[in-house]
VOBA-1610 file (N, C-alpha, C; in pm, whole numbers, padded with zeros to 5 digits, always signed):
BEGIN
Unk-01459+01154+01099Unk-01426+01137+00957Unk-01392+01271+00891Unk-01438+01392+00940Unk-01449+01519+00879Unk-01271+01570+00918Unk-01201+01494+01013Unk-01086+01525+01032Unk-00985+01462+00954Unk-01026+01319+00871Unk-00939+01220+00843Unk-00956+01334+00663Unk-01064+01351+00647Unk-01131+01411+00510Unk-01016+01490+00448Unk-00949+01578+00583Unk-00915+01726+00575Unk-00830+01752+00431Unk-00781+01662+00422Unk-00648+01658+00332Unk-00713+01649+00156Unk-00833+01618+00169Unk-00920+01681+00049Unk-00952+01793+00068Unk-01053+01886+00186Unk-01091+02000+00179Unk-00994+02046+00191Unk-00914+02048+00253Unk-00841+02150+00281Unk-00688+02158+00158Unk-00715+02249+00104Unk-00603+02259-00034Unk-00448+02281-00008Unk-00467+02355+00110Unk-00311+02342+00165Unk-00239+02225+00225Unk-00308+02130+00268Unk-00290+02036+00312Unk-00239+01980+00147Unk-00335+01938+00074Unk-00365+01855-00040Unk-00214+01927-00082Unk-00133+02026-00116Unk-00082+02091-00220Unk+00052+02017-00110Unk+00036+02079+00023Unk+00188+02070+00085Unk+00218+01923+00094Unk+00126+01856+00094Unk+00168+01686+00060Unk+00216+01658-00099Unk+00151+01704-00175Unk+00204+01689-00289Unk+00356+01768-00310Unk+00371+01844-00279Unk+00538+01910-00256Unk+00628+01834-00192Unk+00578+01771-00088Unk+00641+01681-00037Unk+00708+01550-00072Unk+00591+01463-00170Unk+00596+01375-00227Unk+00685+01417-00366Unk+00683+01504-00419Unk+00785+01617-00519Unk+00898+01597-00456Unk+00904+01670-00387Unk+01043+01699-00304Unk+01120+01598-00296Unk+01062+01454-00243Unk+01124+01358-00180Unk+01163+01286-00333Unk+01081+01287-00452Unk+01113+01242-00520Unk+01247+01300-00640Unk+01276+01414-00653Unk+01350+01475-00654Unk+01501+01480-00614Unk+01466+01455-00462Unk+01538+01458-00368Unk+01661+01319-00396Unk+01554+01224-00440Unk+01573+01062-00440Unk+01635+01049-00615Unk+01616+01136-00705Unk+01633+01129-00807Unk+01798+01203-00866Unk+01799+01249-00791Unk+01931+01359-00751Unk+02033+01286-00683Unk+02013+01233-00608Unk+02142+01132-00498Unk+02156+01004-00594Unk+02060+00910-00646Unk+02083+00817-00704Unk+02146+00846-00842Unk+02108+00931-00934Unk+02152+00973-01080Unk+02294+01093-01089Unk+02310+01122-00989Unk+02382+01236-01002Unk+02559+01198-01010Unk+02566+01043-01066Unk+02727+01005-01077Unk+02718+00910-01151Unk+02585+00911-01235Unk+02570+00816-01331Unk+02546+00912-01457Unk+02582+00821-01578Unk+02644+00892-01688Unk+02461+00881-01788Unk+02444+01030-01813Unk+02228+00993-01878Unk+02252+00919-01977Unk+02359+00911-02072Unk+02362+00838-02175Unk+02380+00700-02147Unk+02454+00682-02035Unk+02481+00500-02063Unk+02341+00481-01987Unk+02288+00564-01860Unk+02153+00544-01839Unk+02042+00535-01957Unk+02031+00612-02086Unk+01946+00579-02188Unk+01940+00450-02236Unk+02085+00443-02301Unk+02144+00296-02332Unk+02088+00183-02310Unk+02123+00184-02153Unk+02084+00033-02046Unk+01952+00036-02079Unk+01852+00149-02050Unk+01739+00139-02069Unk+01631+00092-02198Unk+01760+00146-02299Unk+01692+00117-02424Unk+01749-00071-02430Unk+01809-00163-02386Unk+01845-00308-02401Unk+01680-00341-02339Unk+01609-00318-02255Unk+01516-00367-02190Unk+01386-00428-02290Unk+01330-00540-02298Unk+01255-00607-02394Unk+01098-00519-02394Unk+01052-00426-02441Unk+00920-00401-02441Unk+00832-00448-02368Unk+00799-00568-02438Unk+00708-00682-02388Unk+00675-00695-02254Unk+00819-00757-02201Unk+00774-00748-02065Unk+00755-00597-01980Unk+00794-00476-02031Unk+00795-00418-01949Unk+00613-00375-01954Unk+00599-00383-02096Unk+00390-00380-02085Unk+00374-00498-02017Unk+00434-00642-02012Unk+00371-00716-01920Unk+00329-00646-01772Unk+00460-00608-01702Unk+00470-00535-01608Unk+00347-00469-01579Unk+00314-00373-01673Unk+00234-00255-01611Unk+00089-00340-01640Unk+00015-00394-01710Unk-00049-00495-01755Unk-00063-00552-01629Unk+00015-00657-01562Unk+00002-00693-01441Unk-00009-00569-01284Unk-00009-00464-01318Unk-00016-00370-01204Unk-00197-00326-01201Unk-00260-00294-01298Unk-00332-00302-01347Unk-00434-00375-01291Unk-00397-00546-01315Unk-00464-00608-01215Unk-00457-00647-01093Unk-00355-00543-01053Unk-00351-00542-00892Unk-00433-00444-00819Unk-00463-00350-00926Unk-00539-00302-00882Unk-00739-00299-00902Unk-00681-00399-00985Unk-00824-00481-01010Unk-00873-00579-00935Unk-00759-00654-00881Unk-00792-00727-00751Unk-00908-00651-00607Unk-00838-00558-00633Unk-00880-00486-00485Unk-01052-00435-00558Unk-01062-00422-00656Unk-01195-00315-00673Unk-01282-00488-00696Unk-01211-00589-00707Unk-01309-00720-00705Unk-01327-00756-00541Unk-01223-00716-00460Unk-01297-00771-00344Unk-01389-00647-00260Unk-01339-00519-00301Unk-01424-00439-00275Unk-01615-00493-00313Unk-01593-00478-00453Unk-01745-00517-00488Unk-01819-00634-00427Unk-01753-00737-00412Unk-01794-00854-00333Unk-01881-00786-00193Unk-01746-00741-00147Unk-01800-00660-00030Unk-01913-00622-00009Unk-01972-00511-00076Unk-02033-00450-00132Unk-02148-00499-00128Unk-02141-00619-00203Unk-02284-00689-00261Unk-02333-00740-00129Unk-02224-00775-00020Unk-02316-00873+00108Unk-02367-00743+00217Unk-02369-00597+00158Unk-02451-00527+00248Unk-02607-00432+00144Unk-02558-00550+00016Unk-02665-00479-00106Unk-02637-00357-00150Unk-02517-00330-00168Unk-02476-00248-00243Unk-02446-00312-00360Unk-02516-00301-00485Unk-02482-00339-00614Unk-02413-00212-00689Unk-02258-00241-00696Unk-02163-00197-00754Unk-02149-00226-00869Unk-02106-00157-00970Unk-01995-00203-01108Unk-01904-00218-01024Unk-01815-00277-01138Unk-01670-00308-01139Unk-01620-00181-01172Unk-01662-00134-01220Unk-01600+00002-01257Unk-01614+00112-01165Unk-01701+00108-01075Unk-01731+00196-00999Unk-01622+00155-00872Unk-01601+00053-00867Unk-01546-00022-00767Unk-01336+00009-00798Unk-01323+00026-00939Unk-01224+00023-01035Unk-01125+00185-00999Unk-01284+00268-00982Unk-01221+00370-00968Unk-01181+00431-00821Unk-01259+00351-00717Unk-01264+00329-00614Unk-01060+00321-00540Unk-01053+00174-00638Unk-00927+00187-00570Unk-00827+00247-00595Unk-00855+00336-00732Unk-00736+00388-00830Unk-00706+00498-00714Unk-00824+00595-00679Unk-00837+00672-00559Unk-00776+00661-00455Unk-00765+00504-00384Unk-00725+00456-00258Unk-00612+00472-00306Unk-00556+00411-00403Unk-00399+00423-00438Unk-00294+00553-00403Unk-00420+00623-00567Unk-00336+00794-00566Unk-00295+00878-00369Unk-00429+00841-00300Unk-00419+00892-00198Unk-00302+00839-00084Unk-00322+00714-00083Unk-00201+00629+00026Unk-00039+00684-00066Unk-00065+00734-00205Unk+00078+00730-00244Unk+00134+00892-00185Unk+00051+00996-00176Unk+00063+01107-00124Unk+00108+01178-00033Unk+00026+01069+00111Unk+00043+01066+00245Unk+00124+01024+00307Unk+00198+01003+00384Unk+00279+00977+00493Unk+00223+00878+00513Unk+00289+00704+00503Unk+00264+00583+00595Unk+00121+00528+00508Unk+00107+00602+00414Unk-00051+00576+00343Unk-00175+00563+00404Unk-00160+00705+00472Unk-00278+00726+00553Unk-00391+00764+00494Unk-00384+00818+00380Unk-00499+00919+00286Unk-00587+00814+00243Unk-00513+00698+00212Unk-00603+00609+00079Unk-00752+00587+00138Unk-00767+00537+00278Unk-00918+00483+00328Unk-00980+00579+00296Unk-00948+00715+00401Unk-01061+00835+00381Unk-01047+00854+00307Unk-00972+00915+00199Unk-01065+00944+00050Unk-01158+00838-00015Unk-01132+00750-00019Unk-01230+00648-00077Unk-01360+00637-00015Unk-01350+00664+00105Unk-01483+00657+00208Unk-01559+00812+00154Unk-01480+00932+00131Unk-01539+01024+00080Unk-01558+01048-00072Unk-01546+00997-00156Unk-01612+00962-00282Unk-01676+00824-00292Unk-01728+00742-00203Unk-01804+00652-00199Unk-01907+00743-00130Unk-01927+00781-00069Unk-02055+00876+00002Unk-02109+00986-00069Unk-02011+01005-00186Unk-02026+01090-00293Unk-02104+01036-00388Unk-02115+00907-00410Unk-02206+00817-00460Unk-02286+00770-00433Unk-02347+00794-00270Unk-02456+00774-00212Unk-02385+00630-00166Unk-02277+00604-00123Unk-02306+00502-00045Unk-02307+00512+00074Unk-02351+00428+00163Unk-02348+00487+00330Unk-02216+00487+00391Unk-02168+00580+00466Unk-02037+00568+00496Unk-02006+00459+00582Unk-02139+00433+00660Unk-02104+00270+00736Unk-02077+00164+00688Unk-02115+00142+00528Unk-02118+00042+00463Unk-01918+00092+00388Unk-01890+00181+00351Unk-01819+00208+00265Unk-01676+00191+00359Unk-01722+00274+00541Unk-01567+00189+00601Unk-01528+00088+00678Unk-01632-00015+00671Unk-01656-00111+00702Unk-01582-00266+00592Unk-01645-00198+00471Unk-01534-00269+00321Unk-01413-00234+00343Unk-01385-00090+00349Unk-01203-00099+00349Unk-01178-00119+00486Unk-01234-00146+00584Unk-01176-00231+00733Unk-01175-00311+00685Unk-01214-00441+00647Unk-01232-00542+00614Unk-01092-00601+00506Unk-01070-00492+00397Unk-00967-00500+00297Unk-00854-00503+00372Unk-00859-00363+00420Unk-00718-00351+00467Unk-00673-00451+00589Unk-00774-00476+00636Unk-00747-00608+00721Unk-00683-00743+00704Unk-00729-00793+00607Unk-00705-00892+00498Unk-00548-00870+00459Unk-00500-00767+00416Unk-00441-00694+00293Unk-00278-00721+00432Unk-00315-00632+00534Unk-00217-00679+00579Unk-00215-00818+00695Unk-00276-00871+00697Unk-00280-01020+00732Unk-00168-01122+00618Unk-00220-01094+00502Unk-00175-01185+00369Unk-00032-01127+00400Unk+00044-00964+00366Unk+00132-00939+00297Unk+00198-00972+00473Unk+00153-01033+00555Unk+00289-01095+00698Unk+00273-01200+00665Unk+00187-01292+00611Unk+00249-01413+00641Unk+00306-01429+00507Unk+00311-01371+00402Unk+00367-01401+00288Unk+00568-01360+00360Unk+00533-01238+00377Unk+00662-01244+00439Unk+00705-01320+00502Unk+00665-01420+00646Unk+00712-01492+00696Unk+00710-01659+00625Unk+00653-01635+00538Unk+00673-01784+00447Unk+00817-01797+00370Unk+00775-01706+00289Unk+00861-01662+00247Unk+01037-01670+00270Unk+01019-01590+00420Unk+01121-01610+00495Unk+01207-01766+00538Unk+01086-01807+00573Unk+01114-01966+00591Unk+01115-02054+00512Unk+01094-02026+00390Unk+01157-02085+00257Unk+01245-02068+00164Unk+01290-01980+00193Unk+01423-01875+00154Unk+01557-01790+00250Unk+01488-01796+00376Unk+01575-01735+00488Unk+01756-01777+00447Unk+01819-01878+00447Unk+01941-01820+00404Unk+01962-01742+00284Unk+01859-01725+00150Unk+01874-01660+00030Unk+01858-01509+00111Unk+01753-01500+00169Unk+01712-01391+00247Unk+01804-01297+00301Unk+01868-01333+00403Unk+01972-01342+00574Unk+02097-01297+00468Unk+02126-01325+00332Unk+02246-01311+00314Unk+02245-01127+00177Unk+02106-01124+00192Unk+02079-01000+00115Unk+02062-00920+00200Unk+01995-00898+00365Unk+01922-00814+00378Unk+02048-00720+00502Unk+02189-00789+00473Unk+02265-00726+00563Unk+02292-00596+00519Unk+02279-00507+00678Unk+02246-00348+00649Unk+02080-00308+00639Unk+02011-00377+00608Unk+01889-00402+00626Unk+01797-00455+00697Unk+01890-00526+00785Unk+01774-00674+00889Unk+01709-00529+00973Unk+01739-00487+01029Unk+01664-00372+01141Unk+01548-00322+01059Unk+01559-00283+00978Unk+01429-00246+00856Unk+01339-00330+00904Unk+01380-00429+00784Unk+01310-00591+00814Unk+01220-00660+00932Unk+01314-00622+01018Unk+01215-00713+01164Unk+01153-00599+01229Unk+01158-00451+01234Unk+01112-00331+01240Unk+00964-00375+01174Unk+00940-00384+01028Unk+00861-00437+00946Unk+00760-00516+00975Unk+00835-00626+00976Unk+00738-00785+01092Unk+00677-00721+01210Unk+00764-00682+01319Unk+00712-00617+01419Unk+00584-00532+01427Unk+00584-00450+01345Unk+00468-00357+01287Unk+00362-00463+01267Unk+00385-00553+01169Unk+00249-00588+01117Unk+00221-00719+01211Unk+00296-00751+01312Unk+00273-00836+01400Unk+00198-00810+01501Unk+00244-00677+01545Unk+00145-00579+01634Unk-00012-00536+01579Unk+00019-00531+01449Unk-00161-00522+01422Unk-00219-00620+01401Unk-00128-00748+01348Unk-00210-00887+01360Unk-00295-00901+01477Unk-00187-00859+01573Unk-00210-00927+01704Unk-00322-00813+01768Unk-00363-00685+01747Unk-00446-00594+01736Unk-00586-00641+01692Unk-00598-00705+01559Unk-00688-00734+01494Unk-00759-00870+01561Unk-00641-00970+01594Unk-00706-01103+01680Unk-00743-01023+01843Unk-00689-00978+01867Unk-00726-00882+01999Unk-00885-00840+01981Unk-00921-00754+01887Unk-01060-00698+01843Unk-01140-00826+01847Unk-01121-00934+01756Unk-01214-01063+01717Unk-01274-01131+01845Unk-01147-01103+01954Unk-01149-01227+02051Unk-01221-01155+02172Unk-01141-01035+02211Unk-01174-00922+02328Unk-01208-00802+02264Unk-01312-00774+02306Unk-01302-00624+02252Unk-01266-00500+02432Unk-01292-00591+02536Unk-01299-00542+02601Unk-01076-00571+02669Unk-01008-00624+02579Unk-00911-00600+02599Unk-00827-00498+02540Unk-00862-00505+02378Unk-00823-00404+02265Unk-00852-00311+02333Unk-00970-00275+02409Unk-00981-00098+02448Unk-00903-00080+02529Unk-00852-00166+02656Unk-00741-00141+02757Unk-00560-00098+02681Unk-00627-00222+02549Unk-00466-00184+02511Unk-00468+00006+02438Unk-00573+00000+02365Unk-00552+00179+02355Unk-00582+00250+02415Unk-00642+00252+02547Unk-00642+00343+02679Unk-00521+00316+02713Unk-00407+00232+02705Unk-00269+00242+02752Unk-00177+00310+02706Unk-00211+00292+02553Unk-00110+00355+02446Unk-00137+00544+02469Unk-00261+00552+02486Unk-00310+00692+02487Unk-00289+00731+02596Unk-00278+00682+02744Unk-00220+00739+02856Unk-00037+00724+02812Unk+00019+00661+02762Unk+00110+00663+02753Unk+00197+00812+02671Unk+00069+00801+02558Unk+00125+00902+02447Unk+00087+01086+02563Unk-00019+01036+02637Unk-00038+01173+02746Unk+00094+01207+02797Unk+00101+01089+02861Unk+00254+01133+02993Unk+00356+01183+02887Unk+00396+01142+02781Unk+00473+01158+02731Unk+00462+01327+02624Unk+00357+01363+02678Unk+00290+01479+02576Unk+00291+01482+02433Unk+00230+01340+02376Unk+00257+01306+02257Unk+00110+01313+02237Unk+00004+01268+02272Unk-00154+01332+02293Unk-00200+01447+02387Unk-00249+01547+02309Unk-00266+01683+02364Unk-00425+01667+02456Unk-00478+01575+02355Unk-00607+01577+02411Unk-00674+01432+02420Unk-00623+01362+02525Unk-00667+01216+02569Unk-00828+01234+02560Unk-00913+01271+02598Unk-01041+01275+02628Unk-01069+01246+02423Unk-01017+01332+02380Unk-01091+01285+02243Unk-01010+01181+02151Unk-00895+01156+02225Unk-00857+01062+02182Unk-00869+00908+02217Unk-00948+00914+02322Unk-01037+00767+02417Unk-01159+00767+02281Unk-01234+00897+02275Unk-01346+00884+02210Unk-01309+00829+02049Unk-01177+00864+01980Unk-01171+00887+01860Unk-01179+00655+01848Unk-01066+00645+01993Unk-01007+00485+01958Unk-01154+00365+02010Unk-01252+00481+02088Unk-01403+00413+02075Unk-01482+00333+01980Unk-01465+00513+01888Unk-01558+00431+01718Unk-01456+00374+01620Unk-01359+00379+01652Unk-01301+00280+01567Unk-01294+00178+01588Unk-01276+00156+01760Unk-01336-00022+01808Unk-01501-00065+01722Unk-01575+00043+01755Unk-01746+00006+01733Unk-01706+00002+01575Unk-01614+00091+01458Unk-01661+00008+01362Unk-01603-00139+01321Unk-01479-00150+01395Unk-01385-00263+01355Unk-01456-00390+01459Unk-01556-00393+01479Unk-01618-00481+01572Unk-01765-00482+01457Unk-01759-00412+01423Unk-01915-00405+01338Unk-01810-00522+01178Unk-01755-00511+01164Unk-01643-00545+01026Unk-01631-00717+01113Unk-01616-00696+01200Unk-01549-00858+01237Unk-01729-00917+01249Unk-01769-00855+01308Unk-01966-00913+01292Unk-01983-00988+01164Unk-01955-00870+01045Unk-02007-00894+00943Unk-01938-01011+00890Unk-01811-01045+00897Unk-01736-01182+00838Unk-01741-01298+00916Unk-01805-01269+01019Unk-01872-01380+01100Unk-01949-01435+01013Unk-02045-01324+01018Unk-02229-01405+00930Unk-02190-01412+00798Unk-02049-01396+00721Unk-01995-01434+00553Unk-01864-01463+00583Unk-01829-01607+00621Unk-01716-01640+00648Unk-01687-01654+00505Unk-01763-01718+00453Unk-01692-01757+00275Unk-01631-01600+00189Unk-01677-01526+00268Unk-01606-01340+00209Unk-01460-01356+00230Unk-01475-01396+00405Unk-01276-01433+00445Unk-01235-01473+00335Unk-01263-01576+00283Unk-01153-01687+00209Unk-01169-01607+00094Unk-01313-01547+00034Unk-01246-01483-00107Unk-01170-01448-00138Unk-01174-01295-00023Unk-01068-01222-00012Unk-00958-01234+00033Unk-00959-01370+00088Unk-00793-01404+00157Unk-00721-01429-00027Unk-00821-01525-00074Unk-00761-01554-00229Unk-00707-01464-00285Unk-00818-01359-00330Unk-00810-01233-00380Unk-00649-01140-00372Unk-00683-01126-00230Unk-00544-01045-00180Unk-00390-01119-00170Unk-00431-01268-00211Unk-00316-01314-00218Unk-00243-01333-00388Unk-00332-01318-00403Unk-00357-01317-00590Unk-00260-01169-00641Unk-00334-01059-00581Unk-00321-00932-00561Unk-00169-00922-00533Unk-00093-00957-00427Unk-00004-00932-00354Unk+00111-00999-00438Unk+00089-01124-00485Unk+00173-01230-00565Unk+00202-01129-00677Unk+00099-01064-00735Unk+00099-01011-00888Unk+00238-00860-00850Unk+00193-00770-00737Unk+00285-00711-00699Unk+00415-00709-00678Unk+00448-00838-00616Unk+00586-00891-00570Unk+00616-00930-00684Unk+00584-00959-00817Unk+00669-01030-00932Unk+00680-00907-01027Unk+00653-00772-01024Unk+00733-00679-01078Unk+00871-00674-01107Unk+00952-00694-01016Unk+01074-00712-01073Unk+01120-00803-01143Unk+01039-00914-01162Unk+01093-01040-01235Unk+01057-01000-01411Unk+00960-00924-01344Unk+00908-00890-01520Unk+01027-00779-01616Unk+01108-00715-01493Unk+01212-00613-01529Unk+01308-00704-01506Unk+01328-00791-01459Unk+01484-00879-01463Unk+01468-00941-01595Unk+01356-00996-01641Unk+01329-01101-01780Unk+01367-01028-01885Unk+01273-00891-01904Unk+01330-00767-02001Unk+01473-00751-02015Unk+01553-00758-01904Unk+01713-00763-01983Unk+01775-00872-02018Unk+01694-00966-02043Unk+01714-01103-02098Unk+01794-01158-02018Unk+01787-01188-01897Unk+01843-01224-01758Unk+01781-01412-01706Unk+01817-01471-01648Unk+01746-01620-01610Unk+01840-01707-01533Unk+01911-01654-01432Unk+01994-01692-01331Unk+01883-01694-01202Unk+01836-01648-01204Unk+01725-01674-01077Unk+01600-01685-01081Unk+01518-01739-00989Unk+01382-01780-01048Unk+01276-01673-00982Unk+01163-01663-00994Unk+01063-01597-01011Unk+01033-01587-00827Unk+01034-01743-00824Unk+01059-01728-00660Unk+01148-01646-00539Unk+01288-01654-00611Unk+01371-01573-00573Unk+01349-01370-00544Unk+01289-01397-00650Unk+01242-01242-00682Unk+01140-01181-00596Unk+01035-01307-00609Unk+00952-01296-00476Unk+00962-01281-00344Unk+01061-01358-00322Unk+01120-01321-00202Unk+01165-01219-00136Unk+01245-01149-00241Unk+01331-01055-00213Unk+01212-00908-00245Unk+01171-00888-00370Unk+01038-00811-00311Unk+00970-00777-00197Unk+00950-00940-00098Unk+00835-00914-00004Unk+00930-00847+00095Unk+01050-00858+00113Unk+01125-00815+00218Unk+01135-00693+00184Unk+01160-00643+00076Unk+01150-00515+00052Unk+01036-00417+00098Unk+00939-00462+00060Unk+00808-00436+00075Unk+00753-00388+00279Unk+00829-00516+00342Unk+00786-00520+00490Unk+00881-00409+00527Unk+01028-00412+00468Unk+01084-00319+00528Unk+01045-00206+00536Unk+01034-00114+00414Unk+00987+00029+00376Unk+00837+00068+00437Unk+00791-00032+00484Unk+00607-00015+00540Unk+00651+00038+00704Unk+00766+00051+00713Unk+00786+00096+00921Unk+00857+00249+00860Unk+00877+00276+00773Unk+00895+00400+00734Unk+00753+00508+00694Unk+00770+00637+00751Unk+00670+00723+00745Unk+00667+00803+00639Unk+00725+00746+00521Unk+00760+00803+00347Unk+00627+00815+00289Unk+00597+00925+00213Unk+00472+00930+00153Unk+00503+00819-00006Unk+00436+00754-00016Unk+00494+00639-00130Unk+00654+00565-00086Unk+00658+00568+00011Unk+00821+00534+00065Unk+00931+00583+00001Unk+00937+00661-00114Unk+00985+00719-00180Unk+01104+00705-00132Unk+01218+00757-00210Unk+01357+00703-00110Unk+01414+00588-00038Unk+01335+00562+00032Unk+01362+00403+00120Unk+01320+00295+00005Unk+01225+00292-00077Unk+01213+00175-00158Unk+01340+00213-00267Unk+01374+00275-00304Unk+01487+00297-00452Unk+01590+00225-00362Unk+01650+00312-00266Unk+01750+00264-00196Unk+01768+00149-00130Unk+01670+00054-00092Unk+01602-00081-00058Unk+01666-00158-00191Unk+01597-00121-00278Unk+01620-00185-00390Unk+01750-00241-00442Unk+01833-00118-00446Unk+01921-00113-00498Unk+02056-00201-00410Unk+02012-00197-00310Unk+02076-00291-00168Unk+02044-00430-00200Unk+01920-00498-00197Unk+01874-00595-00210Unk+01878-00734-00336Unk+01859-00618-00448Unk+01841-00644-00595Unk+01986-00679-00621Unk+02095-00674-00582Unk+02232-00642-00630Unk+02237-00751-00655Unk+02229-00873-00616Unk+02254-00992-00643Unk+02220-01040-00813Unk+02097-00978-00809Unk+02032-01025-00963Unk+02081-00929-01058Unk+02134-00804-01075Unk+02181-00732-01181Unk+02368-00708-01179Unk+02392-00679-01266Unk+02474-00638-01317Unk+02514-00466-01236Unk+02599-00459-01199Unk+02590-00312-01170Unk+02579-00197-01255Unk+02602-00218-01419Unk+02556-00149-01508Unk+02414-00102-01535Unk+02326-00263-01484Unk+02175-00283-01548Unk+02093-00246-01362Unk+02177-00239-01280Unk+02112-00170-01148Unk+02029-00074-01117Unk+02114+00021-01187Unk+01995+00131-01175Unk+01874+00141-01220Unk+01893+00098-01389Unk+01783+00091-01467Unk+01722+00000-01439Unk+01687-00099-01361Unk+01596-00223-01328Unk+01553-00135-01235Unk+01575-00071-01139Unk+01533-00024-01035Unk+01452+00095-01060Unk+01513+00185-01176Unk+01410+00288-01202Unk+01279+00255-01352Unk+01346+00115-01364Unk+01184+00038-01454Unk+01119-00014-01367Unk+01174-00085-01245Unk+01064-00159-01148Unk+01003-00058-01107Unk+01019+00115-01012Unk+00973+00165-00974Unk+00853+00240-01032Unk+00929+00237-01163Unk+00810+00357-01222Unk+00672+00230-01282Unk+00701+00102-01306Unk+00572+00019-01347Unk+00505+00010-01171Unk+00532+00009-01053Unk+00468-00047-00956Unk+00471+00092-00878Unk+00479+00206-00917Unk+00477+00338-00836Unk+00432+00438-00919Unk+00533+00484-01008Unk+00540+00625-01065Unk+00431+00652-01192Unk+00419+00532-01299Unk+00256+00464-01362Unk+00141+00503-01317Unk+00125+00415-01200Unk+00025+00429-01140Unk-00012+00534-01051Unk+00072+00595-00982Unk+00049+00762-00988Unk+00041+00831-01046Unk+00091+00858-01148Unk+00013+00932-01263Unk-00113+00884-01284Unk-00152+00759-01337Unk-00292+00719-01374Unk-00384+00739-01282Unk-00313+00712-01144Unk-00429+00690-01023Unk-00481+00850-01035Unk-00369+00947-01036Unk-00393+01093-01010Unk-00471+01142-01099Unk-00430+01146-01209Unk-00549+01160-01353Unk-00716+01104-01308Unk-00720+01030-01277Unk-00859+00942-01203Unk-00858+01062-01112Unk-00837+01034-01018Unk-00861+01161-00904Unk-00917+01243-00931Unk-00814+01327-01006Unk-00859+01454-01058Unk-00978+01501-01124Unk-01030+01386-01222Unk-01171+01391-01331Unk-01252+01371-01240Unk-01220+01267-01132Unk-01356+01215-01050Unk-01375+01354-00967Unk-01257+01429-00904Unk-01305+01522-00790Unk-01399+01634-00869Unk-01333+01649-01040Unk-01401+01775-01095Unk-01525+01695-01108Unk-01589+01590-01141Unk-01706+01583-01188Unk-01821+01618-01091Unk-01745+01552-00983Unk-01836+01625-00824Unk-01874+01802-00829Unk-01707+01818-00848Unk-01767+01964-00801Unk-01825+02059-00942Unk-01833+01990-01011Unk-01912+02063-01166Unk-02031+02030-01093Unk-02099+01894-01037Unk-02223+01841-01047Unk-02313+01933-00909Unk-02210+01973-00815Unk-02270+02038-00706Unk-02246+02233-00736Unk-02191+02248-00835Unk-02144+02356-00840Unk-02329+02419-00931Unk-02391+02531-00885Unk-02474+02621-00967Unk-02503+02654-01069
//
C-alpha cells in the first residue's frame, strides 16, 4: 500500500501528474477552440437555459452521493459507523484522485489513506472500495451491453471511426468481469491466470521483478477473496449496491440530456442520450488518459453530432464536460486540499 500511497507522499509525483492533467487539458483546449470564433463561442453559450444546466451539476452531486451511500452501507456491515458526510468526503477524494492519474488509478489508494487517517482499519477501508469498484464496473458493462442491444442500430450508425474504441472497451471490462467471476468461483485458477500474465510480462521484460510481483498479485487475491467472503455472508449488500450503482451510473449518463434540453432541443429522447453516453464512457475507459481528457471531448464531439447543430457542438460538449468533469474537479480538489491540510495541521507540533 505504501507504494500505491506514493503519489500523495511523494510531491513530485503529486505535482508532475497534475502538469500532466494541465497539459493534456490545454493541449485539448487548443486543438478544439483554436478555429472557432470566442464570440460566437460566448453567444452559443449564453442561449443555454440555466436551469438545466444547475440541474446538471445538481445531478452530479448525487452521483457522487450515490457512492458515499454505498460506501457507508458498507461500512456499517463491518461496524464501522460512518456519517454520510464522512463517507461524502470520502468519495469527493476518490474522484479528485482517479481524475489526476492515468486510467484512474489514484482514486482507491487515496481514499484507503485518508480513511486510515480516520482510524479506520485499512482492511476494512479496501475491502469497501473492492467491493464498490467491483459492482461499479459490473453495472457500467452490462449497461453498456443493454444498452447496445436496445439501441445497436442507433448505436452501429454513430460509433463509425469509433467501433475499435468501443469493443476495445467491452473487452476490458469483460476481462475483469470474467477476472472477478474467476476470484468468486476459483481462486486457485485466478492465481494461475496472474502467474501467466506476470511470466508473460517477464519474458517480455515488461516485469523487472516477478518475485514481487507473484507476491504483490497474492494479497490482492487474499484481499479480493476476503471482499467476495464478505458479500457472501450480506448478499442483500449485492443488490443494494447493484441498485445504488445503477442509480449512480443512470444519473451520470443523462448529463448530456440535461445540456441538450438547455438549448431547448427535443428531437431525441433521454434514452437516446443514454445510450450514446454509455458508449462513450466504455470507449475512453481502454485509454490511459488521466480524466480521459482529450479522448472524451473528441469522443464527444464524434458521437454527439447527431443531436446538435454544428454551431451548438462545441458548446454542448464543453457544458457537458465541465458539469461531469471540470466542476467536480475543482470541488473534488478544494475537498482534497482542506482535508490533506487538516491532517497535516493536526499531526504537525
Amino acid at each position: 500500500m505504501n507504494q500505491e500511497l506514493s503519489l500523495i507522499n511523494d510531491k513530485k509525483k503529486y505535482w508532475t501528474s497534475l502538469a500532466l492533467l494541465a497539459f493534456l487539458i490545454g493541449l485539448t483546449a487548443y486543438l478544439l477552440c483554436k478555429d472557432y470564433s470566442i464570440a460566437t463561442l460566448v453567444k452559443s453559450l449564453q442561449q443555454a437555459n440555466p436551469l438545466f444546466l444547475l440541474g446538471g451539476i445538481l445531478v452530479m452531486f448525487c452521483y457522487i452521493g450515490c457512492e458515499a451511500l454505498n460506501t457507508r452501507r458498507i461500512m456499517a456491515t463491518f461496524g464501522q459507523r460512518l456519517t454520510f458526510r464522512q463517507c461524502l468526503k470520502y468519495a469527493f477524494i476518490g474522484f479528485y484522485f482517479c481524475a489526476i492519474t492515468p486510467s484512474a488509478t489514484g482514486g482507491q489508494p487515496a481514499q484507503v489513506y485518508y480513511m486510515k487517517k480516520d482510524s479506520i482499519p485499512v482492511g476494512f477501508a479496501t475491502l469497501t472500495l473492492l467491493i464498490n469498484l467491483a459492482i461499479y464496473q459490473t453495472v457500467t458493462l452490462l449497461c453498456g451491453i443493454i444498452f447496445f442491444l436496445l439501441k445497436s442500430d442507433f448505436i452501429l450508425d454513430a460509433i463509425q471511426g469509433l467501433g475499435p474504441l468501443f469493443i476495445l472497451g467491452i473487452v476490458i471490462y469483460l476481462i475483469a468481469l470474467a477476472l472477478i467471476l474467476a476470484a468468486i468461483f476459483s481462486h486457485t485458477t485466478i492465481r494461475k491466470i496472474f502467474y501467466a500474465v506476470i511470466a508473460l510480462g517477464t519474458f517480455c521484460r515488461i516485469v523487472k521483478n516477478p518475485d514481487q510481483a507473484k507476491a504483490n498479485a497474492d494479497k490482492q487475491l487474499a484481499e479480493y477473496n476476503q471482499c467476495v467472503a464478505h458479500i457472501k455472508k450480506h448478499p442483500q449488500l449485492l443488490i443494494y449496491n447493484f441498485v445504488i450503482t445503477l442509480i449512480q451510473l443512470l444519473l451520470f449518463f443523462s448529463i448530456p440530456y440535461f445540456v441538450y434540453q438547455a438549448f431547448h432541443l427535443s428531437d431525441y429522447s433521454l434514452w437516446d442520450m443514454l445510450a450514446m453516453q454509455v458508449v462513450l464512457t466504455v470507449s475512453v475507459s481502454a485509454l490511459p488518459l488521466p480524466g480521459a481528457v482529450g479522448a472524451s471531448e473528441g469522443s464527444f464531439l464524434k458521437l454527439f453530432e447527431m443531436f446538435f447543430a454544428p454551431a451548438m457542438l462545441l458548446p454542448a460538449m464543453l457544458l457537458t464536460r465541465f458539469i461531469n468533469f471540470y466542476a467536480m474537479l475543482i470541488i473534488s480538489g478544494i475537498i482534497a486540499i482542506i482535508t490533506h491540510w487538516r491532517i497535516t495541521k493536526t499531526i504537525t507540533p
